[in-house]
MMTF fields as JSON, N, C-alpha, C and O atoms, coordinates in Angstrom:
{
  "mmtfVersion": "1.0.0",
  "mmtfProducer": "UNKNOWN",
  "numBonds": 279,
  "numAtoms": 280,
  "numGroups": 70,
  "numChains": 1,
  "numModels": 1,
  "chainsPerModel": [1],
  "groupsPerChain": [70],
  "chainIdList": ["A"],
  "bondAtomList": [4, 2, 8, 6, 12, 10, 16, 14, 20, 18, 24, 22, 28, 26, 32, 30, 36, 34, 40, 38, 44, 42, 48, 46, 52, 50, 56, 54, 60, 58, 64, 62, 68, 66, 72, 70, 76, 74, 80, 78, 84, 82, 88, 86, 92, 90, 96, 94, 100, 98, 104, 102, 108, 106, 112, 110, 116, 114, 120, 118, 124, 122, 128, 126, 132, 130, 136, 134, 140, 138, 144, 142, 148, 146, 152, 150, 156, 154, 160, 158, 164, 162, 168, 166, 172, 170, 176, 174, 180, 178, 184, 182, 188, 186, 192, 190, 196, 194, 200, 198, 204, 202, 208, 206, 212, 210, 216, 214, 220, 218, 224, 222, 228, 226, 232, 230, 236, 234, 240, 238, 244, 242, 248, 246, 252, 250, 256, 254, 260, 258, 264, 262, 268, 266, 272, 270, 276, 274],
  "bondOrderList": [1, 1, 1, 1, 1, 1, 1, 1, 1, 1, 1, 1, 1, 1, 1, 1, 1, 1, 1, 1, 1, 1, 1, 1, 1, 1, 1, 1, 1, 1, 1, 1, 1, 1, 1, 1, 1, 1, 1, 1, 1, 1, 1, 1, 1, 1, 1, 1, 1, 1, 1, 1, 1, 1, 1, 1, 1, 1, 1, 1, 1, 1, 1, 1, 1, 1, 1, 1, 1],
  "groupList": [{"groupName": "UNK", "atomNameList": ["N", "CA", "C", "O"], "elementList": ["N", "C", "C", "O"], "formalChargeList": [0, 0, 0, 0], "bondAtomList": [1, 0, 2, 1, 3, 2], "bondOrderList": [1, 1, 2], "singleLetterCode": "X", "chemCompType": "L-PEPTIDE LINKING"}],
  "groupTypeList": [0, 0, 0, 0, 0, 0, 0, 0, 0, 0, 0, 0, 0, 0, 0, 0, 0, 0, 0, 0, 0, 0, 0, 0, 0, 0, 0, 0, 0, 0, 0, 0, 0, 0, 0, 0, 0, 0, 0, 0, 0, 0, 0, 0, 0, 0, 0, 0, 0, 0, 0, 0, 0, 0, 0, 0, 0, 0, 0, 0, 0, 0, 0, 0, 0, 0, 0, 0, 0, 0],
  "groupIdList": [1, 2, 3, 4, 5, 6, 7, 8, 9, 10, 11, 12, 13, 14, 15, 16, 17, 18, 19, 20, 21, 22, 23, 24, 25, 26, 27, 28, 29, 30, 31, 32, 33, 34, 35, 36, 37, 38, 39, 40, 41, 42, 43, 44, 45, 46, 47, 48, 49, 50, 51, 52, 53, 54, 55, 56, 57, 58, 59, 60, 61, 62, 63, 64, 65, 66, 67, 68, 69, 70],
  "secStructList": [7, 2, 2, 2, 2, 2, 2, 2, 2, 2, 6, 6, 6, 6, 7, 7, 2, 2, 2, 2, 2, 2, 2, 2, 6, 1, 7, 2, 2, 2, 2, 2, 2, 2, 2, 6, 6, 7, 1, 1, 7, 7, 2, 2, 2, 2, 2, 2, 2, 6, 1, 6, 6, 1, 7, 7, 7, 7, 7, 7, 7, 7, 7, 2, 2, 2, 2, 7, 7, 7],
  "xCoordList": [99.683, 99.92, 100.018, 99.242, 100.833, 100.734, 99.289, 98.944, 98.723, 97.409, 96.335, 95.506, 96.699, 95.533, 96.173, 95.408, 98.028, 98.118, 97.99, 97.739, 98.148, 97.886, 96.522, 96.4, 95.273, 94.152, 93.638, 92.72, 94.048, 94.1, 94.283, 93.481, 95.653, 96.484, 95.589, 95.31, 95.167, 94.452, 92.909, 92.404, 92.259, 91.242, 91.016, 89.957, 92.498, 92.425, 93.004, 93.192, 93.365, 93.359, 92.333, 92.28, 91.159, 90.414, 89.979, 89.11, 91.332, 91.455, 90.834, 90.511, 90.79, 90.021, 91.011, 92.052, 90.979, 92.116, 92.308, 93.502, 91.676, 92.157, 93.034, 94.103, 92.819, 93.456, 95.034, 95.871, 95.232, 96.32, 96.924, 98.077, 96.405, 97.035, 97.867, 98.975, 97.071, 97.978, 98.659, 99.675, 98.876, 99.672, 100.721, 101.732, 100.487, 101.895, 102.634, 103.829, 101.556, 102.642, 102.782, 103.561, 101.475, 101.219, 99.73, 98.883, 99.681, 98.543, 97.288, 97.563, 95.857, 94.63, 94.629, 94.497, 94.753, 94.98, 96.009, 95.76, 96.984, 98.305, 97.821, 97.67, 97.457, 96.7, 95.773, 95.816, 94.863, 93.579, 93.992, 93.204, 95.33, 96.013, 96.657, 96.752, 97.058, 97.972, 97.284, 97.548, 95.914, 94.993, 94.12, 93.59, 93.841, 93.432, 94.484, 94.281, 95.854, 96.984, 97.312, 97.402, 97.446, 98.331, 99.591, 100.448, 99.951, 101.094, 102.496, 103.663, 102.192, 103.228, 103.533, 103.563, 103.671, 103.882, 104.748, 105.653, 105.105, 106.648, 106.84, 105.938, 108.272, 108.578, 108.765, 108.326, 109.427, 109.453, 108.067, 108.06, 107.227, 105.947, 105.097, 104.547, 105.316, 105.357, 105.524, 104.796, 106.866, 107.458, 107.014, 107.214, 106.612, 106.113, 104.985, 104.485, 104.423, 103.091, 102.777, 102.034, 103.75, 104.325, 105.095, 105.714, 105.518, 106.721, 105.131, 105.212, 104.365, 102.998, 103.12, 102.959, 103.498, 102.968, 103.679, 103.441, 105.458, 106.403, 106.91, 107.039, 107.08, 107.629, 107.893, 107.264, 108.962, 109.098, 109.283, 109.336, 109.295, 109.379, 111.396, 112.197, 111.373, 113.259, 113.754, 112.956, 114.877, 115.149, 114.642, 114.625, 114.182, 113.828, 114.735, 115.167, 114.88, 115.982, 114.672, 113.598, 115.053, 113.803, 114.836, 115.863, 114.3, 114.968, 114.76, 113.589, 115.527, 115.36, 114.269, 113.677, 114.178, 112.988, 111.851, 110.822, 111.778, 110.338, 109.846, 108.705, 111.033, 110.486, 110.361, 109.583, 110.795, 110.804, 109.985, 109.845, 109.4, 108.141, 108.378, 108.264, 108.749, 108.944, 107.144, 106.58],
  "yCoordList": [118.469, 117.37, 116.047, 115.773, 115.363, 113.919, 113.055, 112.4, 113.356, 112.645, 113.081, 112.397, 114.145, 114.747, 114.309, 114.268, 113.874, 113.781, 112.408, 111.985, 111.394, 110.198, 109.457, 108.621, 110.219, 110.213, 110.53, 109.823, 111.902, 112.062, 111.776, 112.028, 110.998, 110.524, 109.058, 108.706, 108.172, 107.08, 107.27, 106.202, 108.073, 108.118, 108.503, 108.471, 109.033, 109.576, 108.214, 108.506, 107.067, 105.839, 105.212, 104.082, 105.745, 105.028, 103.536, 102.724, 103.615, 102.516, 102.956, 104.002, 101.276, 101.456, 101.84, 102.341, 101.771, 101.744, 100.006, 99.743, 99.084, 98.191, 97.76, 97.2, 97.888, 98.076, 98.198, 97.296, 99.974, 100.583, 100.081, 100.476, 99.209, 99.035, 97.758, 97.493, 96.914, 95.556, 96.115, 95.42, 97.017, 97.169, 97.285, 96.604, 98.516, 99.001, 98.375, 98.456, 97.606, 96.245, 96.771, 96.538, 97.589, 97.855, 97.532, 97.073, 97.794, 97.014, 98.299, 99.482, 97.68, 98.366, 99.672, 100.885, 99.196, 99.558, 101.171, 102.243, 100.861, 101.668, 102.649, 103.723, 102.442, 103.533, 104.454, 105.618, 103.821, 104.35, 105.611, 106.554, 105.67, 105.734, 107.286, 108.371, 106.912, 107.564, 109.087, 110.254, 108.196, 109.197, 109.869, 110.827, 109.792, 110.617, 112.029, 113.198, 111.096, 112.287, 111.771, 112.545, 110.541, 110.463, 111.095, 110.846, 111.507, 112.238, 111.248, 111.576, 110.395, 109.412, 107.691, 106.676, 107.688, 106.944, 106.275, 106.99, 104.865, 104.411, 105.503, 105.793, 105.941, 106.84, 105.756, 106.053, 104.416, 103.365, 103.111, 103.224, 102.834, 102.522, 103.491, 103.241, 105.094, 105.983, 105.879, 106.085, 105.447, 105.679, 104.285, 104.383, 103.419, 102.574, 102.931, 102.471, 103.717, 104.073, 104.882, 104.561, 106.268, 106.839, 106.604, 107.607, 105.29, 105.192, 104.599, 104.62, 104.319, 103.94, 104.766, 104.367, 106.499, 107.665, 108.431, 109.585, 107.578, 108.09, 109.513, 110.721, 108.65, 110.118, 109.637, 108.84, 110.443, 109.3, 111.101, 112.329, 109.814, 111.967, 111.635, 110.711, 112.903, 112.896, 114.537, 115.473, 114.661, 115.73, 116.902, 116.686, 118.141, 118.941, 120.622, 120.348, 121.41, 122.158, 123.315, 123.633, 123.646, 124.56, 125.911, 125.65, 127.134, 128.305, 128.544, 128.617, 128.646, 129.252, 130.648, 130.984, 131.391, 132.32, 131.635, 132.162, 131.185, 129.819, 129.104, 128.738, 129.049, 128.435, 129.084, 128.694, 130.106, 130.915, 131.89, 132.051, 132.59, 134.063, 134.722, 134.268, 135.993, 137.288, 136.875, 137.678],
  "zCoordList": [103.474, 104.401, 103.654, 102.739, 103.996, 103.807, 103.433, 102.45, 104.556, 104.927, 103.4, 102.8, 103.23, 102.387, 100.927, 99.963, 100.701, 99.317, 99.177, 98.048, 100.37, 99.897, 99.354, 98.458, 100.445, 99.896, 99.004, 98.59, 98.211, 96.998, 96.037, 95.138, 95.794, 95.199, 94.749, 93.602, 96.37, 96.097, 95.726, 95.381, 95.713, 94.576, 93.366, 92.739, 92.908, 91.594, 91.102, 89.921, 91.212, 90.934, 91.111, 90.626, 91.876, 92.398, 92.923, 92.606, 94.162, 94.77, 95.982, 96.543, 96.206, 97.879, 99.127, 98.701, 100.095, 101.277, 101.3, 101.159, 101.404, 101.297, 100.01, 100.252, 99.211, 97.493, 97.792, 97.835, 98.039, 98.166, 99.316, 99.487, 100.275, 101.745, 101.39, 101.856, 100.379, 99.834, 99.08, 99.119, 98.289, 96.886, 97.392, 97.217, 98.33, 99.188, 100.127, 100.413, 100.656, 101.304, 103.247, 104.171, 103.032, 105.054, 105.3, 104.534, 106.202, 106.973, 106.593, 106.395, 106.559, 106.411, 107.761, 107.595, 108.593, 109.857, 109.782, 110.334, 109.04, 108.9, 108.31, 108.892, 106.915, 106.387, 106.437, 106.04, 106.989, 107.707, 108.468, 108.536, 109.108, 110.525, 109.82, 110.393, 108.316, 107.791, 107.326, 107.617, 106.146, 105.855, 106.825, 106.261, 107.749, 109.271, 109.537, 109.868, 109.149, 109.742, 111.314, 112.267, 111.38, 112.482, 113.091, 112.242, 113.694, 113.604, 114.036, 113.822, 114.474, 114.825, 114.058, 114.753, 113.006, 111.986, 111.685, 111.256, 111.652, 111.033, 109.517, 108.731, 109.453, 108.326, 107.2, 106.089, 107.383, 106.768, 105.707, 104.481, 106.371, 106.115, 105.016, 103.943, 106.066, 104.909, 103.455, 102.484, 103.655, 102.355, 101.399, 100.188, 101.757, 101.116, 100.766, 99.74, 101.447, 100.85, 99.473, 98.546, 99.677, 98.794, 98.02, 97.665, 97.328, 96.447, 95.432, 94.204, 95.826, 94.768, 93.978, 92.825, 94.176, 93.343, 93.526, 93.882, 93.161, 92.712, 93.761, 93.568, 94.839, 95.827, 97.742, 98.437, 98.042, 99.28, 100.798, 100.861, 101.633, 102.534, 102.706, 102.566, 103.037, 103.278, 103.779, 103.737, 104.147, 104.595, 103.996, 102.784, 104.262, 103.838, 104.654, 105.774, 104.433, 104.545, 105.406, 104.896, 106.439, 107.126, 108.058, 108.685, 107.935, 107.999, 109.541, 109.913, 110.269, 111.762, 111.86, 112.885, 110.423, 110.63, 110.237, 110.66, 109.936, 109.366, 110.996, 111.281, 111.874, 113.084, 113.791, 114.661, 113.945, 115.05, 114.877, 113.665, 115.443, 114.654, 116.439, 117.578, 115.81, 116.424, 117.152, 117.896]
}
């Protein structure tokens, strides 16, 4: 999940949430929001979060048997 690599990601820098919330340029609030696993998120914002540690979200290619289960 998202939620779990950004948190990760920000203590193996060992930054705070406020730290990483200025670096990245969104709100304390946002993040907080993010690392929980909100499920409804600006994707924008996201990706600002994630370009800290070199990586952004984007299309990903998903198999009609991957969604569907007999």
């Amino acid at each position: 999940m998202i939620s779990e690599f950004v948190k990760a990601k920000r203590k193996s820098m060992k930054l705070t949430q406020a730290e990483l919330a200025a670096k990245s340029g969104v709100g304390l609030r946002f993040l907080r929001e993010l690392e929980q696993g909100k499920t409804t998120l600006r994707l924008d914002k996201v990706n600002l979060v994630l370009r800290m540690f070199g990586h952004q979200v984007g299309p990903v290619k998903v198999y009609l048997s991957e969604i569907i289960k007999p």
